[in-house]
N, C-alpha and C positions, 0 to 999 in steps of 0.2 A: 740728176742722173738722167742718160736718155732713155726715150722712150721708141720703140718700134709697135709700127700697127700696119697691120694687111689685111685682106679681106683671106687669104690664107696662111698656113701657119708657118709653110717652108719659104714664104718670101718672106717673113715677118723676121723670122730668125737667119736669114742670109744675109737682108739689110742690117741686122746689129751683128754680125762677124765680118761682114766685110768693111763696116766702118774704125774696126777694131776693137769692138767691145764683146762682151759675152754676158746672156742673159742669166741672170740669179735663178736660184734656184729656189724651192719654196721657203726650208730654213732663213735661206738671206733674207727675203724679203719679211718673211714672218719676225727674225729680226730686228729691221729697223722701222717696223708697224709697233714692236712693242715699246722702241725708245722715243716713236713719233709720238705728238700730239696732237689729239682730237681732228683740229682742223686741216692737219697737214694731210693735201693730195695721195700721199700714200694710202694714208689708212680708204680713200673714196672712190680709187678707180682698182678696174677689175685688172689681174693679170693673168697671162699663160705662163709658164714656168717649163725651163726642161726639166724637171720634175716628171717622170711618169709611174705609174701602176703598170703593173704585167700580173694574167694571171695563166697559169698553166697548172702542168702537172708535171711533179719532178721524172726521172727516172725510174724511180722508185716506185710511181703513181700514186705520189702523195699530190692531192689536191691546195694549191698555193698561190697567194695576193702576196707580191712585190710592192713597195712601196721606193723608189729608186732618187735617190739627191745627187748623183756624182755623174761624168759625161757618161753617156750609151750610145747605144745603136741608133738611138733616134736625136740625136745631137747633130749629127749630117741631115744640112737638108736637102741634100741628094735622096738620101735614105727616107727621108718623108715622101717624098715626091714620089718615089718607086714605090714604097708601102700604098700612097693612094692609087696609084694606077692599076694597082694588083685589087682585089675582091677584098672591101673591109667587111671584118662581120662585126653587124650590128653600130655601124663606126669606128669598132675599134680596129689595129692594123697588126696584121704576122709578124712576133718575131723569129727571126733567126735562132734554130734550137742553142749552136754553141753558146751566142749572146746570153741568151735564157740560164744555162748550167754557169756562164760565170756567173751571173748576177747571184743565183742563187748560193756561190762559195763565199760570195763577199758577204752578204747578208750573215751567212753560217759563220765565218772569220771573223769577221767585226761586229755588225749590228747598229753602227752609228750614223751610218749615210746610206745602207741599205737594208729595209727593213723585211721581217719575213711571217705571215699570217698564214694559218692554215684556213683554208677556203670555207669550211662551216660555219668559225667562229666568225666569220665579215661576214657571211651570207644569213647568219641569225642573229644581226645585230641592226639599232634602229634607224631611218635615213630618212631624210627630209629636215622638218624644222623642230629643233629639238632644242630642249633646257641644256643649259650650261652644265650640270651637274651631267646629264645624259650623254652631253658632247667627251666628259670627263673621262669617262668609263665608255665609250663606245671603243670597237679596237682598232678603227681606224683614224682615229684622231690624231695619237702618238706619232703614229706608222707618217701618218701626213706631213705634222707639222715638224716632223725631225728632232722626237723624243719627247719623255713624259716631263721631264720640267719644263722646257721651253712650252709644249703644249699649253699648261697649268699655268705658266706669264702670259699665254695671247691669251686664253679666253678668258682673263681675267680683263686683259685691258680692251680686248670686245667687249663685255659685259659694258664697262665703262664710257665705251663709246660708243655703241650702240645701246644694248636693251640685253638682259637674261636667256634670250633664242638665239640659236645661230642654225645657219643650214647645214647637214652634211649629205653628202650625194654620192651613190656608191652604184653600180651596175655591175652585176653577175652576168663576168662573161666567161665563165670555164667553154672551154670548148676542147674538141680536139688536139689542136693546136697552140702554142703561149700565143697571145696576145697583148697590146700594149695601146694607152693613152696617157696622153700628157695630164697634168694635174693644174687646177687655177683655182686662184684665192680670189677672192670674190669683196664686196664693197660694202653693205650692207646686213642690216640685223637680221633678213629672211635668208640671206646666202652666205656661204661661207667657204665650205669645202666641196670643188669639184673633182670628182674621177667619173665624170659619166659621158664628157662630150667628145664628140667624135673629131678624128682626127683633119681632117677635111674642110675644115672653118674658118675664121675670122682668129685674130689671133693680137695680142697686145703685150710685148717681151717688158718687163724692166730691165736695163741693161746699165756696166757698168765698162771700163778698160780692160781689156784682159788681161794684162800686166799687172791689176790689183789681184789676182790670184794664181798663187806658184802653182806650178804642175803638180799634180793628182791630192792637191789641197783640196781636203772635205770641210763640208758644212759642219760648223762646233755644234753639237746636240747640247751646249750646257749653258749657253750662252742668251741670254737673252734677245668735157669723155662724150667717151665716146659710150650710147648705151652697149649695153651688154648682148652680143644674141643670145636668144635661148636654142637650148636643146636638150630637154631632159624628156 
């Protein structure tokens, strides 16, 4: 499968669309990490995903974490590009409110490729490098990897490839306004789950045809190097 790398995120995913393919998204890849073995490339280099987190506040002013698998607003990387040129906060980038209220109906309608936390239960929950067990029960695991059974297969076959730790990394960014960051699955027994890096970075897609998936086909929730920069 190709691979796309840039030193930012919107050239990164322009080169795998305009080659013809489209980048997986975290399910997929978490996926076929769970059917790969040990030694295979996947499970050892880091990826970006269009996968993002959004956190805002509904309408309603209910305080809320997005957890996003299916295309968005940040799928253009025109719309990256304009997002960094605009004032990130904290790294993370504005989105568009209508954007924001769909995401939130599909999340409400379905729940399978858009997930939906209220903001105290992720923000008193534990991050960093945590037991397998803790990674289990934390509420951003699920949310991440694209449902609680698929969750319960990867960190099983972590454990197995790696060690009993995995990382998970989570950044409270309620603000004013919704904001939004892409999400990366990481390499290694110290790392694992990113939502904290900012939009503006280095960037490494797994990409696939995009012919291998029909239009508004979601990620199954039931279904089984370069270094890495930091930014935490």
């Amino acid at each position: 499968m190709p691979e796309f790398y840039a030193n930012n995120i919107a050239t990164a995913l322009e080169e795998c669309q305009k080659s013809g393919n489209r980048a997986l998204f975290v399910p997929e890849i978490v996926d076929r990490r769970i059917k790969a073995k040990p030694n295979e490339p996947i499970w050892h280099t880091w990826y970006c995903t269009p996968s993002i987190t959004v956190t805002g506040k509904t309408s309603q002013g209910s305080a809320v974490v997005l957890y996003v698998h299916i295309p968005n607003y940040s799928a253009d990387p025109k719309n990256i590009t304009e997002t960094i040129g605009k004032k990130l906060v904290n790294g993370a980038g504005k989105m568009p409110r209508p954007e924001f209220e769909r995401l939130i109906a599909l999340a409400e309608e379905e729940g399978d490729s858009v997930f939906i936390i209220p903001h105290e239960r992720l923000k008193g929950s534990k991050t960093g490098l945590i037991s397998i067990d803790d990674a289990l029960n934390n509420p951003q695991t699920a949310a991440f990897l694209g449902g609680e059974k698929r969750a319960k297969e990867y960190l099983k076959r972590h454990q197995e490839v790696y060690k009993s730790t995995i990382g998970t990394w989570y950044h409270d960014d309620l603000c004013n306004e919704p904001v939004w960051r892409f999400l990366q699955v990481d390499c290694s027994s110290d790392d694992g789950f990113y939502s904290v890096n900012s939009i503006d970075r280095a960037a490494r897609f797994l990409c696939e045809a995009a012919k291998a998936m029909k239009q508004e086909k979601k990620p199954d929730s039931s279904s089984s190097s370069d270094s890495q920069p930091e930014d935490q």
